[in-house]
C-alpha positions as CSV (number, residue, x, y, z in Angstrom):
1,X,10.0,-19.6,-10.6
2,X,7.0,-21.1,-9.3
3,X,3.9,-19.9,-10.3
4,X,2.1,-20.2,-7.3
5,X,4.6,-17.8,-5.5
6,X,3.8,-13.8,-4.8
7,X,6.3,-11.2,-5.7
8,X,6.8,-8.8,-3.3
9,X,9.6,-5.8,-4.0
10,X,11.3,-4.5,-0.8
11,X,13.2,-1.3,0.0
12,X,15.2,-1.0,3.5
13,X,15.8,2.2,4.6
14,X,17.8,3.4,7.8
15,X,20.5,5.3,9.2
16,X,24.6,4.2,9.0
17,X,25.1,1.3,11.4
18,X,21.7,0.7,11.9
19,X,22.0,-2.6,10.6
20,X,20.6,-2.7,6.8
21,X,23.0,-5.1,5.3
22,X,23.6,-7.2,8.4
23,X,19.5,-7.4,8.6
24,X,19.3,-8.3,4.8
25,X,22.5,-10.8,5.1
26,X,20.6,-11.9,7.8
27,X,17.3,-12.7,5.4
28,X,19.5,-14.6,2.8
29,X,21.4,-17.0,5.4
30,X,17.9,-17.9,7.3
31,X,16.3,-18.5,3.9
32,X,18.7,-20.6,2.7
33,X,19.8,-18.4,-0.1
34,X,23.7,-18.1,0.1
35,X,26.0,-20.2,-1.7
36,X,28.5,-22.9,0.5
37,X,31.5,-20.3,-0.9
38,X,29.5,-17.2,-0.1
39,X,29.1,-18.2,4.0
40,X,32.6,-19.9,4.1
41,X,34.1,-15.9,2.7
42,X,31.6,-14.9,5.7
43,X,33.2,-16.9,8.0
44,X,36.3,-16.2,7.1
45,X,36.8,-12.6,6.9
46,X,34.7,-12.5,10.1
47,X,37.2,-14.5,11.9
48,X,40.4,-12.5,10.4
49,X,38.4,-9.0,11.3
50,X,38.0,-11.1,15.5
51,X,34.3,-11.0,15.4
52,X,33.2,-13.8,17.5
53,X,30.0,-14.0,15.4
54,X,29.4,-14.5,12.0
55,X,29.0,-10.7,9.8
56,X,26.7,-11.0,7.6
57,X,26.6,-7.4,6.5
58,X,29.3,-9.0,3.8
59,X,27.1,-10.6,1.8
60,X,25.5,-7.7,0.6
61,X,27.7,-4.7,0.5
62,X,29.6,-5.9,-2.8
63,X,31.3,-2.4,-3.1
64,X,35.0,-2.2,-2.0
65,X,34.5,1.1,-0.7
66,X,31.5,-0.3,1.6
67,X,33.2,-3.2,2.7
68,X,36.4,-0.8,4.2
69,X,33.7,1.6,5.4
70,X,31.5,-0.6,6.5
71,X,28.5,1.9,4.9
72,X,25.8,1.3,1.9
73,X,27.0,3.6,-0.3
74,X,24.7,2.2,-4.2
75,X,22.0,0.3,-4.2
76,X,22.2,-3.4,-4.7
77,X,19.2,-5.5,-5.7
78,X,19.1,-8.7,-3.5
79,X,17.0,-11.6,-4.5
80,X,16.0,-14.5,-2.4
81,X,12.8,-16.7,-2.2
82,X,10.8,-19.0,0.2
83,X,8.6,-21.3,-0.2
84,X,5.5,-19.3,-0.6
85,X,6.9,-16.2,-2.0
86,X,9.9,-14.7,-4.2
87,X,11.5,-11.1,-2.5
88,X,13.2,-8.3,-4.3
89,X,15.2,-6.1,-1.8
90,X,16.5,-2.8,-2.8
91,X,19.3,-2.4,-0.4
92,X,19.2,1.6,-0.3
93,X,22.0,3.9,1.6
94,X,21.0,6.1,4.5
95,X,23.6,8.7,4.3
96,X,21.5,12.2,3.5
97,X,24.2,12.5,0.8
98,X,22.8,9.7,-1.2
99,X,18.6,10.5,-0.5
100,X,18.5,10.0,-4.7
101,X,20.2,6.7,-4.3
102,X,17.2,5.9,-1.8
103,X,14.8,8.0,-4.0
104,X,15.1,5.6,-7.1
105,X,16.0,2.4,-5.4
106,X,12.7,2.9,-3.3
107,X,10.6,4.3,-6.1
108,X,9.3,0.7,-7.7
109,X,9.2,-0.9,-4.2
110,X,5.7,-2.0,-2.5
111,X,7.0,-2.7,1.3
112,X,10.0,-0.1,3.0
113,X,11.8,-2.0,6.0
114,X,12.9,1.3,8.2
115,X,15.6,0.6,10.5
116,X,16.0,2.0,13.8
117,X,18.8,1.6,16.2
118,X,17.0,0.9,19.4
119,X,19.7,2.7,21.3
120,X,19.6,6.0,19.1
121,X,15.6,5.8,18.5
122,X,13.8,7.4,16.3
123,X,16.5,10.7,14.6
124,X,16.4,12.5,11.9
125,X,17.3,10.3,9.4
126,X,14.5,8.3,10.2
127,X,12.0,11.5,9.6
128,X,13.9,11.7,5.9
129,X,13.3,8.0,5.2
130,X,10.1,7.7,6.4
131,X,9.1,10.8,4.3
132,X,10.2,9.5,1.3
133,X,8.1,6.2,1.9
134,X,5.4,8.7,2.3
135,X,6.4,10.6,-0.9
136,X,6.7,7.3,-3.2
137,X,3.3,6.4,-2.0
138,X,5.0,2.7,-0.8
139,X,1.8,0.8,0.4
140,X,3.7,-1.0,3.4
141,X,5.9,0.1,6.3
142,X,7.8,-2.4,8.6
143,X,9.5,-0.4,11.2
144,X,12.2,-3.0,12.6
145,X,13.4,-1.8,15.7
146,X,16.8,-3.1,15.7
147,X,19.9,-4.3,18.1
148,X,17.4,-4.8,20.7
149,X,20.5,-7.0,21.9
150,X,22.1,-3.7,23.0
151,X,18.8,-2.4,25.4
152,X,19.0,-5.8,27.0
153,X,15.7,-6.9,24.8
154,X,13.8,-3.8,27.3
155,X,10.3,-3.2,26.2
156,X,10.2,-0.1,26.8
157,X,13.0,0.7,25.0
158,X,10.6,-0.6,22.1
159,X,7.1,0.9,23.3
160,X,9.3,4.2,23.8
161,X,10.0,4.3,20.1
162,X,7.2,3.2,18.6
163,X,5.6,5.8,20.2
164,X,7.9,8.4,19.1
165,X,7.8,7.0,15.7
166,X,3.5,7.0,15.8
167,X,3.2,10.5,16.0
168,X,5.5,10.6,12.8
169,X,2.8,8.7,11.3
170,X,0.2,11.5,12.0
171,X,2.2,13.8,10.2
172,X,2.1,11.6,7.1
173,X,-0.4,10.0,4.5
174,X,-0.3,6.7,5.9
175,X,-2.9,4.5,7.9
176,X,-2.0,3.4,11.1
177,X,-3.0,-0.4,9.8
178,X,-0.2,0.7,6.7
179,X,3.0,0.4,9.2
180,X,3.6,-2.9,11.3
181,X,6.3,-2.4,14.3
182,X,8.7,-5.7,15.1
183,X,11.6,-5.4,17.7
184,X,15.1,-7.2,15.9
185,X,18.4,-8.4,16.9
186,X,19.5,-9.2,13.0
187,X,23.1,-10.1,14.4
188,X,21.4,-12.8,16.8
189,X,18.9,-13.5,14.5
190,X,15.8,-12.4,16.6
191,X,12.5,-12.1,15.2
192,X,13.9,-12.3,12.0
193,X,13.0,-15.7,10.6
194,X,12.8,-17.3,14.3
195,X,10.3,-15.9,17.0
196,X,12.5,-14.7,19.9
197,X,12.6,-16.2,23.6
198,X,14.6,-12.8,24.7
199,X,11.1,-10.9,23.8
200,X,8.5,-12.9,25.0
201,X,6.5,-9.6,25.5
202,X,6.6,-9.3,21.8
203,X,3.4,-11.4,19.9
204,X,3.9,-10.6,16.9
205,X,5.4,-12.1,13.4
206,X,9.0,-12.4,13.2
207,X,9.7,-9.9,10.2
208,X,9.7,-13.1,7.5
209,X,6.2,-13.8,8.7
210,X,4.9,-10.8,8.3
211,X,6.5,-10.3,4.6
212,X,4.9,-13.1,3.9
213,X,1.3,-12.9,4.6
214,X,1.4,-9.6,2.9
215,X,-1.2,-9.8,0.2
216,X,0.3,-8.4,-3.8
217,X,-3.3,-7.4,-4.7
218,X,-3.0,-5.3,-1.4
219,X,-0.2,-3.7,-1.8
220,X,-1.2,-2.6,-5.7
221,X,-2.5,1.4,-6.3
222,X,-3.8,1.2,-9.2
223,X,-6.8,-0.8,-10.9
224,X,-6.9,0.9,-14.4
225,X,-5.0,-0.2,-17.2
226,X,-2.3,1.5,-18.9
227,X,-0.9,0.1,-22.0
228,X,2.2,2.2,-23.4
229,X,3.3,0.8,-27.2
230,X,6.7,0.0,-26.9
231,X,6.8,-1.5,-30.3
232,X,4.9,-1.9,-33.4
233,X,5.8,-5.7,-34.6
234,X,4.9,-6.1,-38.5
235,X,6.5,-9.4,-39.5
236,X,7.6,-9.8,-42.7
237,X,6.5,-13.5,-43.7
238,X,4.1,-15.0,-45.7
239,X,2.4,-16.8,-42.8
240,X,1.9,-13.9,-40.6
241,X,1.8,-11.5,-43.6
242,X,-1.5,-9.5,-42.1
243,X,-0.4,-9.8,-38.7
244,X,0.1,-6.6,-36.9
245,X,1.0,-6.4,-33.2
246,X,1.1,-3.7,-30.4
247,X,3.9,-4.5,-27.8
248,X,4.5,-3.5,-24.2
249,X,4.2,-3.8,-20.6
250,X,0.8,-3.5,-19.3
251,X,0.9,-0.6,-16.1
252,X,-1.9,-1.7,-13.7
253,X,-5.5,-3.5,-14.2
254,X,-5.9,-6.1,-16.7
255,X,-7.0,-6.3,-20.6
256,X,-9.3,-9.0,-21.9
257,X,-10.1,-10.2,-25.3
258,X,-13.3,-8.5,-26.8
259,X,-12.6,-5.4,-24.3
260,X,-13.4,-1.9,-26.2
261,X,-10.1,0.4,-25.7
262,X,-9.3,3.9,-27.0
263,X,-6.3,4.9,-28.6
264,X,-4.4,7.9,-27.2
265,X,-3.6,10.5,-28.6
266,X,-6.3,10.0,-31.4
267,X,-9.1,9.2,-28.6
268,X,-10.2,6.2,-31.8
269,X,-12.0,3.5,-30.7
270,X,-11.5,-0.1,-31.3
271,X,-11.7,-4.0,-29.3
272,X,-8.8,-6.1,-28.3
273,X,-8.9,-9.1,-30.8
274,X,-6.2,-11.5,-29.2
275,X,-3.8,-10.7,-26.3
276,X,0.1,-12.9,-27.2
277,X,2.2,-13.6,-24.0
278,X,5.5,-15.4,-25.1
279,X,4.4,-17.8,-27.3
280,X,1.1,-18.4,-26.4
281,X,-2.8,-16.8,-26.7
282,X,-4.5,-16.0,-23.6
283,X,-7.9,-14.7,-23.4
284,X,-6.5,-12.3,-20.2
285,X,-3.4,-10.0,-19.7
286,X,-2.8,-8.7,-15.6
287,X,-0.5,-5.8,-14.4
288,X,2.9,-6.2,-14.9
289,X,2.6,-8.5,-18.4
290,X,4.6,-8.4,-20.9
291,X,2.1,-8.7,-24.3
292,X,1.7,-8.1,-27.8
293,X,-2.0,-7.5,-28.6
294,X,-4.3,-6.9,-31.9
295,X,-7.0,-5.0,-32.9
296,X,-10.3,-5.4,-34.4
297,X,-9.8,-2.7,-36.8
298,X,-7.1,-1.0,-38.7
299,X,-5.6,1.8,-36.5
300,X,-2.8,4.0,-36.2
301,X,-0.7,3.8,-33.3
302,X,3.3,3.9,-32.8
303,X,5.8,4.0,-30.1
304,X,4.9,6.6,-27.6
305,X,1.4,5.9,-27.8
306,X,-1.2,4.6,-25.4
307,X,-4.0,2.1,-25.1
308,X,-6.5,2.2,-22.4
309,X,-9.7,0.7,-21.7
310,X,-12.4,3.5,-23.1
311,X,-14.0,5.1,-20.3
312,X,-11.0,4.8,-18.3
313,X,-9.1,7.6,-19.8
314,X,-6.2,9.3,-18.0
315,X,-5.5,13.4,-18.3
316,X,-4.1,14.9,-21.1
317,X,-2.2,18.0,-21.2
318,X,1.2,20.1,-22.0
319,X,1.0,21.4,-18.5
320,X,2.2,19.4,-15.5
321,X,3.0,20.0,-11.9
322,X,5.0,17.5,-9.9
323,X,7.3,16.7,-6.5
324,X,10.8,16.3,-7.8
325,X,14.0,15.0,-6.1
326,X,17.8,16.4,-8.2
327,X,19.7,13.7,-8.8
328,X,22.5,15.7,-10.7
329,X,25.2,17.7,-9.5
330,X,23.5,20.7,-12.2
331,X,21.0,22.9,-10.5
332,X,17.9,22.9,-11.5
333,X,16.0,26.5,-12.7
334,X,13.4,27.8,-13.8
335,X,13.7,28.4,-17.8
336,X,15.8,25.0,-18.2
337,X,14.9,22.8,-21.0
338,X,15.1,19.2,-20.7
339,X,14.0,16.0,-22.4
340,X,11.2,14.8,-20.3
341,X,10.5,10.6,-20.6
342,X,7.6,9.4,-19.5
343,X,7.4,5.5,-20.0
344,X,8.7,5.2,-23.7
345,X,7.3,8.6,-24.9
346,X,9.8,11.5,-25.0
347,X,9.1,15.4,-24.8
348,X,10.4,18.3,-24.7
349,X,9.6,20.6,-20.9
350,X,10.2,23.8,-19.8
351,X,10.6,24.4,-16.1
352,X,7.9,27.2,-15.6
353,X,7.7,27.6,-11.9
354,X,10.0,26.4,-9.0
355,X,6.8,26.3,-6.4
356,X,8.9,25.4,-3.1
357,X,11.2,23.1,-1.7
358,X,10.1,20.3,0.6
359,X,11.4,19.8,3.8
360,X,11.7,16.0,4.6
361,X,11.3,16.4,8.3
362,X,7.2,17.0,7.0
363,X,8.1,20.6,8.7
364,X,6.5,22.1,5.7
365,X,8.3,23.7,2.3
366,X,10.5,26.7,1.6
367,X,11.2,29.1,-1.5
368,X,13.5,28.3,-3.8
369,X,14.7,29.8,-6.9
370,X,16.8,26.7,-7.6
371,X,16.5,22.8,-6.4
372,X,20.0,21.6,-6.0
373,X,21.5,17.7,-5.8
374,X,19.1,15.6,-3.4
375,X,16.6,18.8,-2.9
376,X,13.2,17.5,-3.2
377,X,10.4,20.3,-4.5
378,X,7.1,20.9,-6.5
379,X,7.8,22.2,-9.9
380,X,6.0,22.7,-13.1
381,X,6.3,22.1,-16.4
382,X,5.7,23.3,-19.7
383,X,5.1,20.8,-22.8
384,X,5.7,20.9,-26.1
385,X,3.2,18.0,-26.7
386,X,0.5,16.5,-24.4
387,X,1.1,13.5,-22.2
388,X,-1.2,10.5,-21.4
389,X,-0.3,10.6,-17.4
390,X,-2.1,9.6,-14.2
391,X,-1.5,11.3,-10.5
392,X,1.4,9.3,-8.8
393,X,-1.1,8.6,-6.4
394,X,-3.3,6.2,-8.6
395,X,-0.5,4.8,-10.6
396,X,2.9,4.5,-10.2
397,X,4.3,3.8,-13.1
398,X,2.1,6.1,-15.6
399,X,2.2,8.7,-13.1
400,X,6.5,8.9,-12.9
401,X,8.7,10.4,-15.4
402,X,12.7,11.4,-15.8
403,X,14.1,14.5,-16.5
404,X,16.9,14.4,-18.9
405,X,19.7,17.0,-19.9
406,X,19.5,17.6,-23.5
407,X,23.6,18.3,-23.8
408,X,24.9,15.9,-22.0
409,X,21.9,13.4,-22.4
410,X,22.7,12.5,-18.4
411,X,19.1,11.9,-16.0
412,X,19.1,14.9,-13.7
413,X,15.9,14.6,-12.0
414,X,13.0,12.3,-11.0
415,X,9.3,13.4,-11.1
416,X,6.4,12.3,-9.2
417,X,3.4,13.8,-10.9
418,X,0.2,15.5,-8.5
């Protein structure tokens, strides 16, 4: 992987036969990113299924069940680079049967592609997806207005939509500078990775374009760091006999040698004294690293623990309130005990109030004395010991958490914290 490349994760989102895999099949053949054997199986099922054209919705729905339906049913992760930047593409279903499956393939994603046919428009489908992009807090939307094929390449077919699909955006916590608009053909390969002659009334960036001048640093929430131990390292030999190491992944900011941090839960003080990445020292760690670091002075820490920069401290409490989308077929209530994980520390939670349940049409929220598989609500939670947490809105990753069935040790739920 070349260093000088951006990483930019990706989920699509849109409703059955909107076009997802044949827009994503799309990406990998223009990019050069399918194997000789993968486009001649392309090829050649298209020709034995009479297509006249070449299906490229094959090369990503790897399920047998989705090839015979011709549906997303799980999410695949889909990799493919250019020159400039390396992609990550969550391909998610659209199905309101499987919103968790777009929940959690969506949740660590900084750009959501929204399909829309542009012979359906905007339905409600596209209100569900577009209010889960609002509810993950995704920095990015591309709305791809697709099978513009179909509408005879009509702009206002396209202005008629995006319209349509703009006062959807008033509704939500978006920017109007936050969602981009691009009329598609991804079957004829139209403002895709090629600027279309059939749209000359479009000026725009073809989709690849676009993806690519996105900025990484724009796209990122959070500029505090969040260091969760994942692993005290104590190596027994004689020449690292003193050594003692903090491991992890470093959620947001950066850490530099010589910066003062405070230890949580302890609230100790101490100053970074050397930052390891692989095999090397580096006077610097960014978001997303994963380091092993030491201390100036002799502390106390262990898995479960946190490290932050002092005067940077996130809350701390055994009382939480969060959105939640079910992921399990078990009903969720309120008195139910679960394991909740938030990074790599575990605790016990106690469902203490069922507050509503969202609709995801952004019509507003309902009672509830239960949130059933793929309900989304705001719920909250007892603690049996504090956690180190920030509001999903600031950071992602140290503002998410699991919910997980103590019995049957199976995930049930996904939390979003306020």
């Amino acid at each position: 992987m070349s260093e000088n490349r951006k990483l930019i994760k990706i989920a699509t989102a849109g409703s059955v036969d909107d076009g997802k895999s044949t827009l994503i099949g799309r990406l990998l053949y223009d990019t050069k990113s399918l194997t000789t054997d993968k486009i001649e199986a392309i090829e050649r099922s298209s020709k034995q299924r009479g297509y006249d054209y070449l299906d490229f919705s094959l090369a990503t729905d790897g399920l047998v069940a989705e090839r015979e339906q011709g549906i997303t049913i799980d999410v695949a992760h889909i990799y493919f680079n250019t020159d400039k930047t390396n992609f990550i593409v969550a391909d998610t279903p659209g199905h309101v049967e499987y919103t968790r499956n777009m929940v959690t393939g969506a949740s660590t994603s900084q750009v959501a592609i929204i399909l829309i046919d542009a012979r359906k428009g905007v339905i409600e489908q596209t209100y569900r997806h577009f209010f889960i992009a609002n509810l993950l807090r995704i920095s990015h939307v591309v709305v791809a207005i697709n099978k513009m094929d179909l509408v005879d390449y009509e702009e206002d077919v396209y202005l008629k939509i995006k319209a349509d699909f703009d006062e959807l955006v008033e509704k939500s916590d978006f920017s109007e500078d936050q969602i981009t608009f691009i009329p598609v053909s991804a079957l004829k390969g139209e403002n895709i990775a090629r600027q279309s002659e059939e749209m000359p009334w479009y000026v725009g960036n073809t989709l690849l374009d676009h993806l690519e001048v996105l900025e990484t640093s724009d796209l990122e929430l959070s500029t505090v760091a969040r260091f969760p131990i994942q692993y005290v390292i104590r190596p027994k030999t004689e020449a690292f006999h003193d050594f003692r190491g903090f491991s992890g992944m470093l959620y947001g900011g950066n850490l530099k040698v010589g910066d003062e941090v405070t230890l949580l839960p302890s609230l100790n003080t101490s100053k970074i004294k050397s930052i390891h990445y692989f095999d090397q020292e580096v006077q610097e760690a960014t978001q997303g690293s994963s380091i092993t670091l030491t201390l100036e002075t002799e502390v106390d820490l262990s898995r479960g623990d946190m490290l932050v920069k002092s005067g940077e401290l996130p809350t701390s409490q055994k009382q939480i309130a969060a959105t939640i989308c079910q992921v399990n077929n078990k009903a969720l209530t309120v008195g139910q005990k679960y394991i909740l994980q938030h990074g790599v520390n575990r605790v016990l939670a106690k469902v203490a109030q069922i507050e509503s349940k969202i609709q995801t049409d952004f019509s507003g929220s309902e009672e509830a004395d239960s949130l059933k598989l793929n309900d989304i609500g705001r719920v909250h939670f007892r603690l049996s010991n504090p956690i180190h947490y920030d509001s999903y809105n600031s950071n992602k990753s140290n503002g998410s958490f699991i919910l997980i069935d103590e019995a049957e040790y199976d995930t049930v739920s996904v939390g979003f914290i306020d």
